[in-house]
N, C-alpha and C positions, 0 to 999 in steps of 0.2 A: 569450515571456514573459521580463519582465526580471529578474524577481526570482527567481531559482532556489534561493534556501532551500529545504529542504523543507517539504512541504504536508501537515499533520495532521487529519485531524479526521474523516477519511473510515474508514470498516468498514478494519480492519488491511491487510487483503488489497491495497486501493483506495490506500493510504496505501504501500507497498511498491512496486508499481507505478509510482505517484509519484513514486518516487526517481530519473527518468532523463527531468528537465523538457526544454526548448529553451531554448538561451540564442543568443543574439545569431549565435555562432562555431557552432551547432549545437545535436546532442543532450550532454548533459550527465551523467554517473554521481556520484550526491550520497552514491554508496555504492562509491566507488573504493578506499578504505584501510577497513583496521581502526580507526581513529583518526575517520573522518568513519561508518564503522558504528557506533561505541562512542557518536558524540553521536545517531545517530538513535534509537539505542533507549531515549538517555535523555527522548525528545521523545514515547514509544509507550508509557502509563502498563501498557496489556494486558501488554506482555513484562519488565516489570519482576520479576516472579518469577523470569520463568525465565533471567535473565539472573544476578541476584543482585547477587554483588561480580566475579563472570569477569570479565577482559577478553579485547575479541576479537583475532582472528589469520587472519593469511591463510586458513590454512582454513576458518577456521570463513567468513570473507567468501564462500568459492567456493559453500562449502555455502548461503548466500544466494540470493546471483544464480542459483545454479540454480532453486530455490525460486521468484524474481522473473521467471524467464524461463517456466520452464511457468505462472502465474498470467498473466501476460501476453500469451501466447500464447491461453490460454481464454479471457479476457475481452474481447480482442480480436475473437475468431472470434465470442462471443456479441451484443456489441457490433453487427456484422454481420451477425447474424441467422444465424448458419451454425454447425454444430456443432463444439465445441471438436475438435482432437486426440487422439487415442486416447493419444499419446505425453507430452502435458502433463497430462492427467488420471493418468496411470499415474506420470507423476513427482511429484504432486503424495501419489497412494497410498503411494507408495515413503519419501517424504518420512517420513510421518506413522509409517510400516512400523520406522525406524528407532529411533525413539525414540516407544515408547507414552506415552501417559498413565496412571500409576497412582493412582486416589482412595485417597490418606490420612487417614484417621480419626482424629479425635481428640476432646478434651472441653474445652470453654474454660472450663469452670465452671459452663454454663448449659444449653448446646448441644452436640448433636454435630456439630461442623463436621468439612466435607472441603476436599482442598486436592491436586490435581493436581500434580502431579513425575514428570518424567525422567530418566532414562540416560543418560549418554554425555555427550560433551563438548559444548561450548557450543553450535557451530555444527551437530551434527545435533541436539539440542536446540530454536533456532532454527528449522530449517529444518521441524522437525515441527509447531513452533507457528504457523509461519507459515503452512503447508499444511493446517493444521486450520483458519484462518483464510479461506482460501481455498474449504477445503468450506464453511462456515458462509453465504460470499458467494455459492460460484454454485448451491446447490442451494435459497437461499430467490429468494420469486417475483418479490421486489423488482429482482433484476438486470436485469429486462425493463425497467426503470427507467433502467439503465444509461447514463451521455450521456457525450460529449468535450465539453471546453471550448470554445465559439464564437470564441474568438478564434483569429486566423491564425496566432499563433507559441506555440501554446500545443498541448501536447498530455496533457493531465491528465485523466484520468477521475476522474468523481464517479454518487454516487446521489443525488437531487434530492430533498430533504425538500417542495418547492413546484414543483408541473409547470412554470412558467412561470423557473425557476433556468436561468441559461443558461451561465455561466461557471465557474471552478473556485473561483473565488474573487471576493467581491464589492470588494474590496479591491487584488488582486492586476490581474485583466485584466480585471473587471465595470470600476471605475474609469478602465481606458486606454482602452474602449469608449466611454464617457462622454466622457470628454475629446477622444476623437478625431472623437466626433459632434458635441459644439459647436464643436470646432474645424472643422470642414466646414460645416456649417452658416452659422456668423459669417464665415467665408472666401467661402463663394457671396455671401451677401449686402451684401459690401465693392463 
């Protein structure tokens, strides 16, 4: 894939995952700093609460990639048809363990609205929302849905709103598929 910006739009879980495309030189971390974490969550409208005005920090980055590594690990193994890890599921529990969700009450004048809030600093925070994220993905029945990208330098998972969706993006490596089949095509027939 040559384009390793990060890729939005997919269930949070699928979109985290994301963050470690292939580029040309290899695999890629689009979530290496604090500074390139600080612009993905401005890209993730979901974590915007529970981000606020924080900015992030090494730690809270660790507490991340951990987060990304059991998510990826499960979706992986399901991907495959095989059962997640005992060990990624249990990090994924631990995750969520450390920073509950508490529904907030209040009255906007009309309604009684609630509104979800956490403990603790940004990054287990994060790592709760994003693990909550992650149950939401692989415990509905849509995951069986679950595809890799068709293309060769691409390894981005997605869930398929149309069975016949083959790429991560129709833009991104749908379009170099296109190009590189009329390019093959107009080349035999030279």
């Amino acid at each position: 894939m040559s384009d390793t910006g990060p890729l939005t739009g997919e269930p949070l879980a699928l979109d985290l995952v994301n963050t470690r495309p292939l580029s040309g030189d290899g695999p890629v971390d689009l979530l290496d700093t604090p500074e390139r974490l600080a612009s993905w969550l401005d890209l993730e409208p979901a974590l915007q609460e529970e981000v606020g005005d924080a900015v992030p920090t090494a730690a809270d980055l660790v507490a991340v990639h951990a987060v990304r590594e059991h998510i990826d690990v499960a979706v992986h193994a399901l991907l495959h048809g095989t059962r997640p890890p005992k060990t990624a599921l249990r990090g994924l529990t631990e995750a969520q363990r450390a920073a509950p969700a508490v529904w907030e009450l209040d009255w906007d004048g009309a309604a009684v609205i609630a509104t979800a809030r956490r403990g603790g600093r940004l990054g287990v925070r994060l790592a709760a929302r994003l693990a909550e994220a992650a149950v939401d993905l692989l415990a509905q029945p849509a995951i069986r849905r679950l595809r890799e990208c068709e293309a060769d330098d691409c390894v981005m998972l997605f869930l398929p709103a149309h069975p016949r969706r083959r790429w991560c993006s129709p833009t991104r490596c749908g379009n170099r598929a296109r190009v590189a089949r009329y390019y093959h095509r107009h080349k035999a027939s030279s």
